[in-house]
Backbone as CSV, one residue per row, in Angstrom:
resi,resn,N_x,N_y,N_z,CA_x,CA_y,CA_z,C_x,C_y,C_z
1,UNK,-8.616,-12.931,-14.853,-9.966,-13.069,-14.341,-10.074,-12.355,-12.991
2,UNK,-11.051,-11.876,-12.504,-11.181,-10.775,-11.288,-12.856,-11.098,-11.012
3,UNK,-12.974,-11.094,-9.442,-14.041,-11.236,-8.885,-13.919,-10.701,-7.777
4,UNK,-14.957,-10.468,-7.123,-15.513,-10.195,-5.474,-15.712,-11.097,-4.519
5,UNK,-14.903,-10.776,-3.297,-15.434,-12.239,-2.240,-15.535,-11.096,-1.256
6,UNK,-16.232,-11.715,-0.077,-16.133,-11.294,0.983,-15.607,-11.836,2.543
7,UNK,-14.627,-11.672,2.948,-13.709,-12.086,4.071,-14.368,-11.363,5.030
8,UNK,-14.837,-12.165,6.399,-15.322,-11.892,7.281,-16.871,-10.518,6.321
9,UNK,-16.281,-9.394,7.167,-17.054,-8.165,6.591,-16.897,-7.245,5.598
10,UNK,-15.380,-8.328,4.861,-14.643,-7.027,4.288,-14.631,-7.388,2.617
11,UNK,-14.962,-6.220,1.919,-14.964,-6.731,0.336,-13.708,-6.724,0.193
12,UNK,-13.440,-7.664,-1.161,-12.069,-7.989,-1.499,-11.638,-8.305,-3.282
13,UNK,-11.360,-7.172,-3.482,-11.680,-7.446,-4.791,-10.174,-8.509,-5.656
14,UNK,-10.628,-9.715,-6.226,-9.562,-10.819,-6.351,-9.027,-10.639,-8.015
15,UNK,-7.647,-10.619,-8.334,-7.419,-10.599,-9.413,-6.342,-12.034,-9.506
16,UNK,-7.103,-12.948,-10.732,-6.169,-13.735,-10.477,-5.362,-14.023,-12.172
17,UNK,-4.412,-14.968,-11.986,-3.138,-14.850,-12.935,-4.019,-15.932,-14.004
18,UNK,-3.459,-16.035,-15.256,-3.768,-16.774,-16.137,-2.817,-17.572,-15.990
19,UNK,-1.830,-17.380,-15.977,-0.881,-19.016,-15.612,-0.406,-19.172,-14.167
20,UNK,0.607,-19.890,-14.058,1.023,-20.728,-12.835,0.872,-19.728,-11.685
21,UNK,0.610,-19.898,-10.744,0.868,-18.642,-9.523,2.125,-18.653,-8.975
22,UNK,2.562,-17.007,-8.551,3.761,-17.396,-8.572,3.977,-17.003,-6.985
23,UNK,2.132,-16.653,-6.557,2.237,-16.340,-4.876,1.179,-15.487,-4.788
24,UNK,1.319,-14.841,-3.230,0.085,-14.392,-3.251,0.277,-12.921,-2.978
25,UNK,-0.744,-11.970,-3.084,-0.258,-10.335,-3.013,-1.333,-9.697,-2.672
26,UNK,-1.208,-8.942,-1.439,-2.212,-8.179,-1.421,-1.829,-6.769,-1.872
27,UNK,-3.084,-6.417,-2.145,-2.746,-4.440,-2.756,-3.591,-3.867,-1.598
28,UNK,-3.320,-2.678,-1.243,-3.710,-1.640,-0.549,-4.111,-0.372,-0.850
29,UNK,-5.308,0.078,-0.987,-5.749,1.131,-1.987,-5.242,2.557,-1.175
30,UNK,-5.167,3.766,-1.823,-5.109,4.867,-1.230,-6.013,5.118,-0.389
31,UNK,-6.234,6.848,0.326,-7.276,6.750,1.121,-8.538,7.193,0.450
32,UNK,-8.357,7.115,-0.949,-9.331,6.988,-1.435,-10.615,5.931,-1.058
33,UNK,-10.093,4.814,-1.229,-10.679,3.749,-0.738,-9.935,3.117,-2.217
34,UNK,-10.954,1.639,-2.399,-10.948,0.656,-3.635,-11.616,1.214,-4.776
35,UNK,-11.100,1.994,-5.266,-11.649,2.373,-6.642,-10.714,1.584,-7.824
36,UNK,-11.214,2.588,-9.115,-10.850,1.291,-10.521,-9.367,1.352,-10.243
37,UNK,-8.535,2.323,-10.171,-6.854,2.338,-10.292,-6.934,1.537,-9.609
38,UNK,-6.837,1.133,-8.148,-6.339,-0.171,-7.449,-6.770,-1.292,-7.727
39,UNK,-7.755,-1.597,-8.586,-8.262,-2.687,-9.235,-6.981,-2.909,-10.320
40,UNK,-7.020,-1.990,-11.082,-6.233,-2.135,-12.340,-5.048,-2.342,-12.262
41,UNK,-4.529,-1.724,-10.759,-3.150,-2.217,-10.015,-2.942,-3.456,-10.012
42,UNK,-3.750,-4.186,-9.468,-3.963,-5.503,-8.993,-4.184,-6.314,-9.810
43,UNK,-4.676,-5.694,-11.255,-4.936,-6.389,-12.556,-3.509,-6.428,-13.172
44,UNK,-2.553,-5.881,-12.757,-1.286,-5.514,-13.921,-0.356,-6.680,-13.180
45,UNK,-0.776,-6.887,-11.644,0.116,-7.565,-10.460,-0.478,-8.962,-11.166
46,UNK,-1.728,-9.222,-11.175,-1.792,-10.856,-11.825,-1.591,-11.560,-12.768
47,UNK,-1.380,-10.129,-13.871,-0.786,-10.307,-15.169,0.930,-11.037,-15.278
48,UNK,1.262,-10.356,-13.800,2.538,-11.291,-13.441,2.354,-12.670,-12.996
49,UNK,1.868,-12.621,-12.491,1.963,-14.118,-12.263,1.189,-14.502,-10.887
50,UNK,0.765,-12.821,-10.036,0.376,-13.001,-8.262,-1.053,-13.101,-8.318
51,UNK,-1.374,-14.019,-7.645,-3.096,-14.111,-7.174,-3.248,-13.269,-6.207
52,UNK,-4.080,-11.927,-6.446,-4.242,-10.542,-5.809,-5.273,-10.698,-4.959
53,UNK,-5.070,-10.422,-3.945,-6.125,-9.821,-2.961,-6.300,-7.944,-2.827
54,UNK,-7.033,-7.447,-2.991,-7.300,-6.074,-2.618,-8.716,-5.374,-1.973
55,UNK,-8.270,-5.654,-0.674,-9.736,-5.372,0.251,-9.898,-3.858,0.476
56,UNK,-11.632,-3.839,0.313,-11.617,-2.081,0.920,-11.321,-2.043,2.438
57,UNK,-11.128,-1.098,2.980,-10.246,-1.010,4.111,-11.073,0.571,4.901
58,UNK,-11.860,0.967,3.675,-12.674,2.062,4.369,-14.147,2.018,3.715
59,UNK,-14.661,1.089,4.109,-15.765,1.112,4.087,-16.940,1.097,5.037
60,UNK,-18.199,2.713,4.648,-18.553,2.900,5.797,-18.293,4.305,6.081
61,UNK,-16.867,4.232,5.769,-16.324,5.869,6.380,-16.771,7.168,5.392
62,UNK,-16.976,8.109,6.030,-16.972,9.175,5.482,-16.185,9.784,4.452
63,UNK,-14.996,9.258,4.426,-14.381,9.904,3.231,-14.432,8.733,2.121
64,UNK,-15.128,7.483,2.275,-14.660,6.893,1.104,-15.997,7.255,0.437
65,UNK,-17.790,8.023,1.214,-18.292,8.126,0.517,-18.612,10.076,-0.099
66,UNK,-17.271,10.356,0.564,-17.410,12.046,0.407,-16.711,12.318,-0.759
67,UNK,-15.690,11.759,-0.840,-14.472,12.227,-1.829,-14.551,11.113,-2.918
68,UNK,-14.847,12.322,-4.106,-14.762,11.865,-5.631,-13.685,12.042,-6.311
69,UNK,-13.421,11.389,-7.544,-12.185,11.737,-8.087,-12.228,13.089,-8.663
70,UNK,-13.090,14.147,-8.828,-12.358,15.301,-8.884,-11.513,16.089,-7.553
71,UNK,-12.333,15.916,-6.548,-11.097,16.229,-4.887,-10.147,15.461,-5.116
72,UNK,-10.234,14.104,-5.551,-8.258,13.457,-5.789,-7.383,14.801,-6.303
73,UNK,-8.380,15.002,-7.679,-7.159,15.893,-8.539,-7.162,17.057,-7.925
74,UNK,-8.108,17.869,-7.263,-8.139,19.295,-6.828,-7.191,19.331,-5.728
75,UNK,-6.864,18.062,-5.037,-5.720,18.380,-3.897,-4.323,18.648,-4.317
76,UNK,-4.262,17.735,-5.749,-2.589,18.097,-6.004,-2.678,19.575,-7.362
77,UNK,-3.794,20.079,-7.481,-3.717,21.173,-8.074,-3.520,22.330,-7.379
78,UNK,-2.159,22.929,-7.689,-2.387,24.207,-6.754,-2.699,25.320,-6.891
79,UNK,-3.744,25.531,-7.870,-4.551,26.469,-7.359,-5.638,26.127,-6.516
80,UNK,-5.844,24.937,-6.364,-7.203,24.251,-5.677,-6.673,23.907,-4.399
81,UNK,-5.500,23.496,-3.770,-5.268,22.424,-3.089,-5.554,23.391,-1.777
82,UNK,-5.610,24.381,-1.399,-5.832,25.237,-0.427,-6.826,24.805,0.556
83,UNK,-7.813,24.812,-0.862,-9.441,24.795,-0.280,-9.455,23.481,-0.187
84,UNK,-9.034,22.427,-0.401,-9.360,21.147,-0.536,-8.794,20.432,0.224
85,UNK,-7.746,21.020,0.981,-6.750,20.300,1.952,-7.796,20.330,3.739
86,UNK,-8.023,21.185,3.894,-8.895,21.193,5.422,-9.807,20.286,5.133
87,UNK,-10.638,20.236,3.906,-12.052,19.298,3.755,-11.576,17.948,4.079
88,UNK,-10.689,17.414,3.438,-10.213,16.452,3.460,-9.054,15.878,4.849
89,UNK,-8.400,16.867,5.257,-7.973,16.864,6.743,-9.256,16.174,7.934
90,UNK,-10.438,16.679,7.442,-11.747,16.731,8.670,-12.196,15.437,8.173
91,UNK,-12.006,14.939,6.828,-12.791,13.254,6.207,-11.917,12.154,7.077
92,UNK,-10.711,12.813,6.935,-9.618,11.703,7.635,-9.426,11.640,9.135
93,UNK,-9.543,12.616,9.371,-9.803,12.334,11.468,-10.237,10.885,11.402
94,UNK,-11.438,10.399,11.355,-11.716,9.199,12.222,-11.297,7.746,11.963
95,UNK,-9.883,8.009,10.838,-8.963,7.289,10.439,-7.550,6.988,11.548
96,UNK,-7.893,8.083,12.054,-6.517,8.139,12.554,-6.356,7.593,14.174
97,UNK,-7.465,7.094,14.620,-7.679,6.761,15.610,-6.880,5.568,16.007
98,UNK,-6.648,5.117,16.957,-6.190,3.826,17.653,-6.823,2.910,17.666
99,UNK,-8.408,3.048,17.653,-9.083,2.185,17.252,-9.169,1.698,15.728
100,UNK,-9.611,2.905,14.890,-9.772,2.589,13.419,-8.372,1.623,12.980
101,UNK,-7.274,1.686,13.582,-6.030,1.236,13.388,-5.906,-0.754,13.715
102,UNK,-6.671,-0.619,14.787,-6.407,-1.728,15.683,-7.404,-2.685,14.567
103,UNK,-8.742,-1.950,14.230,-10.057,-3.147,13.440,-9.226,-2.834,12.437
104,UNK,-8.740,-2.123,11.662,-8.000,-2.620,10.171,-6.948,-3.543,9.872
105,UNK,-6.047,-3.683,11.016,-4.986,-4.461,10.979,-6.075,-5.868,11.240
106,UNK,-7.014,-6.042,12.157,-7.629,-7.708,11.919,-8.262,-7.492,10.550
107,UNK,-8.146,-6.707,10.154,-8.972,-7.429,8.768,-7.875,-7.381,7.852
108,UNK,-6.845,-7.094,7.789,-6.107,-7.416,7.149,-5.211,-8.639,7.579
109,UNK,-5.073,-9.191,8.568,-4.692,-10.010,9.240,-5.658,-11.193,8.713
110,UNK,-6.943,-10.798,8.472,-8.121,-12.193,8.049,-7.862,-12.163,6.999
111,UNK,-7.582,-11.254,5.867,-7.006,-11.263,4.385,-5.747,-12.372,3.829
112,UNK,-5.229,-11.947,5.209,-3.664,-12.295,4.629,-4.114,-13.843,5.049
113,UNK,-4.840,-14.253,5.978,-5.259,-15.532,6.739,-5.645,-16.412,5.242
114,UNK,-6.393,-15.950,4.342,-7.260,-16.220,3.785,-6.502,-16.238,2.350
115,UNK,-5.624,-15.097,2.287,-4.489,-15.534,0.685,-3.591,-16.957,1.361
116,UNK,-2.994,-16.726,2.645,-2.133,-17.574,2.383,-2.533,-19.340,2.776
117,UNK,-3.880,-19.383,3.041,-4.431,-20.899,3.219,-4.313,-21.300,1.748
118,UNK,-4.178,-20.402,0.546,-4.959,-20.974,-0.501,-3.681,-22.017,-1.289
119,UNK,-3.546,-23.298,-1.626,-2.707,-24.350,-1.877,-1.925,-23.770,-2.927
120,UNK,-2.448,-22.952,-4.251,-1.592,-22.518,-5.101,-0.586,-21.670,-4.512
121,UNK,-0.711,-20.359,-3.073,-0.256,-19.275,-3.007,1.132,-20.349,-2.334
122,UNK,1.359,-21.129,-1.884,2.355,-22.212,-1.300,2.863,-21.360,0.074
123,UNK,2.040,-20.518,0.597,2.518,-19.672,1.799,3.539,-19.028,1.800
124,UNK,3.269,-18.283,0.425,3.961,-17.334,-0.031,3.639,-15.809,-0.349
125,UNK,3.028,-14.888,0.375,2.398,-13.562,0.699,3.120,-12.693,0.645
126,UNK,2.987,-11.665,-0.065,3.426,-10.724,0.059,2.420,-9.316,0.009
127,UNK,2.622,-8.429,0.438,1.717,-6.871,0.412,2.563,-5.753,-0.014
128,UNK,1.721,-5.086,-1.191,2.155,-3.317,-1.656,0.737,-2.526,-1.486
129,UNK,1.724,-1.672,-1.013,0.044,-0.507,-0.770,0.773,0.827,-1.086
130,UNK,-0.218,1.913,-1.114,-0.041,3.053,-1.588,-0.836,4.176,-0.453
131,UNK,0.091,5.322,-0.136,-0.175,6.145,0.768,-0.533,5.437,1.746
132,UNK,-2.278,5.567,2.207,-2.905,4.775,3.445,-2.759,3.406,3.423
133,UNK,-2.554,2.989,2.248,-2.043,1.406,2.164,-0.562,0.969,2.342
134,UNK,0.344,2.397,1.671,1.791,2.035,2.329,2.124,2.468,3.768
135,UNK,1.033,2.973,4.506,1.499,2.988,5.735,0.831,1.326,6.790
136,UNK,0.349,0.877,5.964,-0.547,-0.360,6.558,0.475,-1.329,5.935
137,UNK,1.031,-1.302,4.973,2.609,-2.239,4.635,3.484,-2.463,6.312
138,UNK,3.606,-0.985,6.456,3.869,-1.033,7.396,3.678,-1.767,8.928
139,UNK,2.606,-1.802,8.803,1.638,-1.858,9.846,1.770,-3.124,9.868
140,UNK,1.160,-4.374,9.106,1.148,-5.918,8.551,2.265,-6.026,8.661
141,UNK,3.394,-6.016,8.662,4.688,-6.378,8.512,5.183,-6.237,10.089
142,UNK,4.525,-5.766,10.983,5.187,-5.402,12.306,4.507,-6.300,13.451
143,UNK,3.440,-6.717,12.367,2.464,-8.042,13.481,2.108,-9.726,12.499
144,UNK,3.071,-9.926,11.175,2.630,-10.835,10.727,4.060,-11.273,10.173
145,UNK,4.578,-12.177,11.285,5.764,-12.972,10.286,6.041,-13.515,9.813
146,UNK,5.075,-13.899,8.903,4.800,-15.029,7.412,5.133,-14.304,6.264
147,UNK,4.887,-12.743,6.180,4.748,-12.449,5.348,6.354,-12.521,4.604
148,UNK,6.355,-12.113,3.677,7.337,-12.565,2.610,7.793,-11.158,1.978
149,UNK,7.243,-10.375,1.854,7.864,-9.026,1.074,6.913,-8.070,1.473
150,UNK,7.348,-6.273,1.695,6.303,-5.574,1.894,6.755,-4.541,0.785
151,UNK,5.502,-3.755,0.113,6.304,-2.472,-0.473,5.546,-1.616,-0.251
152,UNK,5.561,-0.598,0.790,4.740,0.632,0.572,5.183,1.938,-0.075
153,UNK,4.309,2.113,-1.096,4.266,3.678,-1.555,3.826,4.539,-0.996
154,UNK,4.965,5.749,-0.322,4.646,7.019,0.240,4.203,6.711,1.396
155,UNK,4.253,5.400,2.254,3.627,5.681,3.462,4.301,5.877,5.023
156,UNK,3.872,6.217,6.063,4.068,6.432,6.989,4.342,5.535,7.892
157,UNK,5.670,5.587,8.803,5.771,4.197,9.899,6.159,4.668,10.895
158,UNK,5.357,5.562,12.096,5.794,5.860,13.132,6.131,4.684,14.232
159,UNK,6.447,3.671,14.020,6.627,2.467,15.302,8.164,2.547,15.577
160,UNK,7.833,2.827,17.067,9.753,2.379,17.611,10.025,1.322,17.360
161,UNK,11.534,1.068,17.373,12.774,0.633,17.215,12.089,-0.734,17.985
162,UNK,11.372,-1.018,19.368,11.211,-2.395,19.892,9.603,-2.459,19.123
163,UNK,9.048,-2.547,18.139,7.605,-3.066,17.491,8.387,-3.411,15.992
164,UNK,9.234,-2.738,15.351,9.866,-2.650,14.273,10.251,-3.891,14.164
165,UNK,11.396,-4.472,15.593,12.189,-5.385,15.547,11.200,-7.152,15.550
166,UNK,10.333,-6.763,15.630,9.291,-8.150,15.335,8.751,-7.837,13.454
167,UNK,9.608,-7.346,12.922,9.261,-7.036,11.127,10.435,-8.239,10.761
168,UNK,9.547,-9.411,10.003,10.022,-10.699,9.473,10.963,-10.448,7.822
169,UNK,10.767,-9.613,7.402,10.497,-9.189,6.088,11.102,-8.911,5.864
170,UNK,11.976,-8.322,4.215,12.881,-7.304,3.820,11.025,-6.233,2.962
171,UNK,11.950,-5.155,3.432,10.658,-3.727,2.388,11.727,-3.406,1.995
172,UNK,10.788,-2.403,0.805,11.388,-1.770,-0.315,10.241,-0.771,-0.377
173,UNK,10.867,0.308,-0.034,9.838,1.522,-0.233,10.144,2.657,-0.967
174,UNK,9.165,3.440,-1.295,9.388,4.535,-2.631,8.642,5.857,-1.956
175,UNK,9.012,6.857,-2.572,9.000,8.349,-1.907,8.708,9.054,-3.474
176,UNK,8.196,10.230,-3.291,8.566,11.278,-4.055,9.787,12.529,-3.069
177,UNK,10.582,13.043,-3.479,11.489,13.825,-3.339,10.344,15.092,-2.680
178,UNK,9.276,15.656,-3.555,9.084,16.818,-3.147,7.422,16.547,-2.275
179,UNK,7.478,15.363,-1.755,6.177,14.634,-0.729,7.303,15.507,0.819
180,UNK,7.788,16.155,1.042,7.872,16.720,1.979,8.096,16.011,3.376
181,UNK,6.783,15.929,4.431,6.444,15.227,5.080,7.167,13.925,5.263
182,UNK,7.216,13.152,4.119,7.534,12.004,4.395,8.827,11.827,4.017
183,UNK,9.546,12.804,3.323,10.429,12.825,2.960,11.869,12.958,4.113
184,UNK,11.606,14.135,5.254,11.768,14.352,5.831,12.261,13.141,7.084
185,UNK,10.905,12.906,7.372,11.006,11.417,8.413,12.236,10.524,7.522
186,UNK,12.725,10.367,6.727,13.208,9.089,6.009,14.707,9.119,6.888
187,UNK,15.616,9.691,7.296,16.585,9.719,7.729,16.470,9.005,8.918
188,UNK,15.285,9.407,9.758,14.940,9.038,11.189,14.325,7.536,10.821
189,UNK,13.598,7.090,9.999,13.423,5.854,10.202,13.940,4.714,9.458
190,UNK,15.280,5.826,8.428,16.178,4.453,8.073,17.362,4.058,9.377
191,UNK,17.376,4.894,10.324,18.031,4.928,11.883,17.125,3.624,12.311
192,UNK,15.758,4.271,12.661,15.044,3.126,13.590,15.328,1.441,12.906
193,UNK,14.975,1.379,11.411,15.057,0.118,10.827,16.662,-0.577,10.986
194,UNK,17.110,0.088,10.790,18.575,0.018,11.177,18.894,-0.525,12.682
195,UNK,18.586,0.069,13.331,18.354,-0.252,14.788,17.955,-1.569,15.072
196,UNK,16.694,-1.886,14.630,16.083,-3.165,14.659,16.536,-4.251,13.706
197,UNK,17.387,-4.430,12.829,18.088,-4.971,12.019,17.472,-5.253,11.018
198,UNK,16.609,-4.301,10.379,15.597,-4.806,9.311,15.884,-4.821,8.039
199,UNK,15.602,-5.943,7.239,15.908,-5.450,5.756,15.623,-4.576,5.188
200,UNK,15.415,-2.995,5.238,15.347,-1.745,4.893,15.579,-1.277,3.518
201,UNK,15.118,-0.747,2.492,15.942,-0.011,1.123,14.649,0.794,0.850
202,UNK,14.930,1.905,0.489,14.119,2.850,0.220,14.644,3.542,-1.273
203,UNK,13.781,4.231,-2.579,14.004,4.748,-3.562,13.262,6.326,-2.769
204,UNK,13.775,7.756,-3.134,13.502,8.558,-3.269,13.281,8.829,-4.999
205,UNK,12.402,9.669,-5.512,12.360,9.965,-6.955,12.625,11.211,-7.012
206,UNK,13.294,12.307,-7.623,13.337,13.624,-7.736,12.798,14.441,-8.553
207,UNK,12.492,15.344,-8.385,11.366,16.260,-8.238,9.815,15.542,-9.044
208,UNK,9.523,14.547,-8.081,7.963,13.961,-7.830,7.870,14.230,-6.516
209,UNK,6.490,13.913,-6.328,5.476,13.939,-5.109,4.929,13.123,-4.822
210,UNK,4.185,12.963,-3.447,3.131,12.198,-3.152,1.982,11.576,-4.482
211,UNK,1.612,9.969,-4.678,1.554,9.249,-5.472,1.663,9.920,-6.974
212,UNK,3.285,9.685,-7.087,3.488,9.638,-8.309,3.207,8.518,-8.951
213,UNK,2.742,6.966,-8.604,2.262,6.054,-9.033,0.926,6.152,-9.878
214,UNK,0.118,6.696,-9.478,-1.446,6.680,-9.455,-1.462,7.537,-11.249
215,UNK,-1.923,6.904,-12.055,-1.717,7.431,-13.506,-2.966,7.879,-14.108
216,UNK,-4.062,7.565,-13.028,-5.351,8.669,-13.220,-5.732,9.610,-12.970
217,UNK,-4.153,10.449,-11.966,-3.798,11.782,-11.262,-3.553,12.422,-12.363
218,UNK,-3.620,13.368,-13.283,-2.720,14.199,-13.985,-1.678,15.066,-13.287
219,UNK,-1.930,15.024,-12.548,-1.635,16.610,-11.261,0.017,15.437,-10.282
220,UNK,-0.303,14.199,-10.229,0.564,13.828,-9.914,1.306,12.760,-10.035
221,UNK,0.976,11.908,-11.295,1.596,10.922,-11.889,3.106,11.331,-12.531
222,UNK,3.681,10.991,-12.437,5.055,10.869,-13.122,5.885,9.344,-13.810
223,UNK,5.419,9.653,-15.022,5.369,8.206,-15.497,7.089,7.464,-15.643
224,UNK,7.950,8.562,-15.895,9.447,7.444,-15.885,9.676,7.303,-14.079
225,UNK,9.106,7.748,-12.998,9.216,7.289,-11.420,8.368,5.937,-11.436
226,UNK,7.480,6.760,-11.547,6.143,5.272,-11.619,7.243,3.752,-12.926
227,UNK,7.299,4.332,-13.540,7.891,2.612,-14.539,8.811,2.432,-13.960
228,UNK,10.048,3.228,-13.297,11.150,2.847,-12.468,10.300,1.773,-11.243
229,UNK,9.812,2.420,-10.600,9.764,1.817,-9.287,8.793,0.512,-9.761
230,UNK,8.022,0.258,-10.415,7.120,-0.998,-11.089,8.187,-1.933,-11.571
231,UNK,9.460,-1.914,-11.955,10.043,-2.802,-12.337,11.067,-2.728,-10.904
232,UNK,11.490,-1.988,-10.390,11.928,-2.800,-9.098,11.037,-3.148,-8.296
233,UNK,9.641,-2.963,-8.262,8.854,-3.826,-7.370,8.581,-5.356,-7.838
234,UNK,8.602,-5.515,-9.212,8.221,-6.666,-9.456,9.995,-7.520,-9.329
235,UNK,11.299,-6.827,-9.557,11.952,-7.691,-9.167,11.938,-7.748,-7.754
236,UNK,11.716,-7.058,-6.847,11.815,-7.353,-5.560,11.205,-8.533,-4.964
237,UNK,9.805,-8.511,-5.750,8.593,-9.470,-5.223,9.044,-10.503,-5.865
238,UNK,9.606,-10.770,-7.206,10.419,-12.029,-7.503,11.380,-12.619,-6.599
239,UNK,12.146,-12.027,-5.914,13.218,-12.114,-5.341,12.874,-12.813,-3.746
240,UNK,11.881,-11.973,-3.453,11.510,-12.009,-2.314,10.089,-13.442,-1.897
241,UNK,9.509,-13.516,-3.050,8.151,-14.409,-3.070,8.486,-15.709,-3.848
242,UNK,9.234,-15.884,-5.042,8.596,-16.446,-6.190,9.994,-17.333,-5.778
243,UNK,10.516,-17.123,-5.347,12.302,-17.835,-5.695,12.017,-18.832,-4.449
């Protein structure tokens, strides 16, 4: 069953389990925004057993009402991705701000407020997000030490070694091999996590890319990465939530 609430200002689209709960989960959409895949994400997560939270997180902004799913696919097409990479560089600027950063983390902070009051979730939370959502895994995990498990896909965690070391959590994060960018950083911030004594484990996939998860990409789904990493996320979140 799946419905709409609204937390403080923020939509939240709820997927919940047909039997026992086995905890609570938020999803984190790309920077797409909340479209159907992260719904359907969140639909496959309650099918396990998690009462889902998945709030939009860009709503309002310019790119969640500029970019359609044909720019999804035209970025990882390369004959397209040329022209489609600056457009989308200029949607995301006013994302990247210190501010836009600071109001997303309280509303995800009122999210997580709001899964884990609920008597079934037994204050048991956990968060997976993808790209702009696995860098906000990040993010939630470095200011909320309730939480219980983080998993971000493909995302970004520039925080030193002393913001890191307030991360309550064990993560489990996933890469594509040929995502470049992020690929790169991974040496340097299995150092920093390390540093801070964090429960750390990361999957690289080889020769995938940036969301190889997302299975309404043609251009960049990779379906034996994607089923790999779906069954170690759900044992992780067992491991980590349900036990």
């Amino acid at each position: 069953m799946s419905k709409v609430i609204k937390i403080d200002d923020t939509e939240v689209y709820v997927a919940e389990p047909s039997q026992e709960v086995k905890g609570g989960l938020i999803v984190i959409h790309e920077v797409w925004g909340l479209n159907n895949h992260t719904k359907d994400v969140a639909d496959r997560f309650a099918r396990q057993g998690y009462l889902v939270y998945a709030p939009e997180l860009l709503s309002g902004m310019a790119i969640k009402e500029k970019v359609d799913e044909q720019m999804q696919h035209d970025l990882f097409n390369p004959e397209k991705r040329s022209a489609v990479q600056p457009v989308l560089m200029e949607l995301m600027q006013p994302t990247q701000t210190p501010e836009f950063t600071a109001k997303t983390i309280i509303k995800l902070q009122a999210v997580f407020n709001a899964l884990y009051a609920i008597p079934a979730v037994k204050q048991r939370v956990g968060i997976v997000g993808f790209c702009f959502g696995g860098s906000y895994c990040f993010n939630l995990a470095v200011v909320e030490p309730r939480l219980k498990a983080a998993v971000p896909f493909y995302g970004h965690c520039g925080h030193p070694v002393e913001k890191l070391r307030q991360i309550n959590t064990p993560i489990l994060a996933f890469y594509g091999e040929n995502d470049r960018g992020l690929a790169t950083e991974l040496p340097d911030l299995e150092n920093r996590m390390h540093a801070a004594s964090v429960d750390f484990s990361y999957r690289v996939y080889a020769n995938t890319g940036h969301a190889f998860f997302n299975d309404t990409n043609p251009y960049a789904y990779d379906k034996t990465a994607a089923t790999d990493a779906w069954r170690r996320t759900l044992e992780f979140l067992d491991n980590s939530i349900s036990r």
